[in-house]
N, C-alpha and C positions, 0 to 999 in steps of 0.2 A: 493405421500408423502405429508402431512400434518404438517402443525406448530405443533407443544406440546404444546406453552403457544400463548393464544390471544395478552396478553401486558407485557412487558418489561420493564415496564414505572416506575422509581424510581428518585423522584422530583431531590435527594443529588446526585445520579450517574449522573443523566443529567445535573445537573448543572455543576458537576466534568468535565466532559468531553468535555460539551461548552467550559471551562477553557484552559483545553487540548489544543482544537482543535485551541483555541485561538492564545495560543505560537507557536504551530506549524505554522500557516501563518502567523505570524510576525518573523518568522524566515529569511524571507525574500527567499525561493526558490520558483520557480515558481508555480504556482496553478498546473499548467497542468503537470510539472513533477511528483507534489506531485500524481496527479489523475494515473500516468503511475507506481509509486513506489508501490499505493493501489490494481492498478489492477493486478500488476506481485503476489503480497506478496498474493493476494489474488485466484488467480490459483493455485498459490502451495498448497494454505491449502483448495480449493475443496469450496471457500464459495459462491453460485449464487448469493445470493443477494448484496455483495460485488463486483464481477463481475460487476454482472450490473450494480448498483451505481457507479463505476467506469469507466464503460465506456460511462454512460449516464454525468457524470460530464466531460469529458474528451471533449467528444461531443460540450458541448455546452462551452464549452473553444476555440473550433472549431477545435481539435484534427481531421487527416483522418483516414478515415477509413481501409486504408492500414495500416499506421503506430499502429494504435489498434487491427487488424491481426495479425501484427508482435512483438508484447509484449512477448506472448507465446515463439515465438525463435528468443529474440532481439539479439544472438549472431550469427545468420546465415544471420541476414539481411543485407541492407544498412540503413536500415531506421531511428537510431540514432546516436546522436553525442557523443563522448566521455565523455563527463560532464552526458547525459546519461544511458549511457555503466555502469559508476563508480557506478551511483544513481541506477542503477538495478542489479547489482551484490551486493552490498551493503547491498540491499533489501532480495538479495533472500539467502546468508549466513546468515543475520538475520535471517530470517523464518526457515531456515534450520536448525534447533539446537536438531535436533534428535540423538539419542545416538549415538555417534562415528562420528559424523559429525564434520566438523574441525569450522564450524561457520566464525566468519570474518577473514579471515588471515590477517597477513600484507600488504602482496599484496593487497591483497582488500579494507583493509585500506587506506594505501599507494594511492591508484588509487585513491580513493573518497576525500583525504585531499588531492587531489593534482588539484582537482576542486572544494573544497567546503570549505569556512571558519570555524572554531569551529560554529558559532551561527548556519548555513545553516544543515552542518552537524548533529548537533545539533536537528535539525526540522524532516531533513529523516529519522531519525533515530527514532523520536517519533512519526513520522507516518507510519513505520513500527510500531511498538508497540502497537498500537491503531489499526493498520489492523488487525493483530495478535491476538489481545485482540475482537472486533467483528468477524473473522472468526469465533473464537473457541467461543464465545456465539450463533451464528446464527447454525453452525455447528451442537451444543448443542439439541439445541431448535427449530431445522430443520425450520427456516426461509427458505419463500418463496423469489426467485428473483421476483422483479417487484410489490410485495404486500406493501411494509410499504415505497420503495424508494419515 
């Protein structure tokens, strides 16, 4: 498989989304959850080069390699704590909003405002949005893993 388009590159969307990416780490939640929230949102919607970017940022946050094994079925592991348990369910009823899907329930809510401030919250929740928003452009435009990371 092969890229569609060589460059991506649009000076007003890049600077848009430096902005983005801005508020979302001054959200104040941890970098390395964020990198665990990018890599689950980004399984579900099938994007390698998200993947990888994700677990190459995850990596050098000093993330194991066990515990980035276990993203895929962080509900069968031991491998996280409840703060993020709440942050990847959170993530993955986001991503989930295909027809007839229930999305974030209460409960799911419920679990993530009951470890996460409005601001923090606030953050997960736009960087779900932004994983979502590059899945489905890479997705697109059949981005390679490992080519532009």
């Amino acid at each position: 498989m092969e890229a569609r388009m060589k460059s991506r590159s649009n000076p007003d969307v890049n600077t848009a989304i430096q902005h983005l990416y801005k508020a979302v780490h001054a959200g104040g939640v941890d970098p390395l959850l964020l990198s665990l929230v990018h890599l689950r949102a980004s399984q579900i919607n099938g994007c390698s080069p998200c993947v990888y970017g994700a677990v190459e940022a995850a990596k050098k946050q000093g993330e194991s390699e066990e515990r980035l094994h276990g993203v895929a079925a962080w509900r069968e592991t031991p491998f996280f704590t409840e703060e993020e348990r709440a942050a990847l369910a959170l993530a993955e009823a986001a991503t989930r909003l295909q027809d007839g899907a229930p999305g974030v329930t209460d409960e799911i809510w419920d679990a993530a405002a009951a470890h996460f401030d409005e601001r923090r919250l606030s953050a997960i929740i736009m960087e779900v949005a932004l994983t979502n928003f590059f899945n489905r452009i890479n997705r697109t435009i059949r981005e390679q893993a490992g080519k532009t990371w």
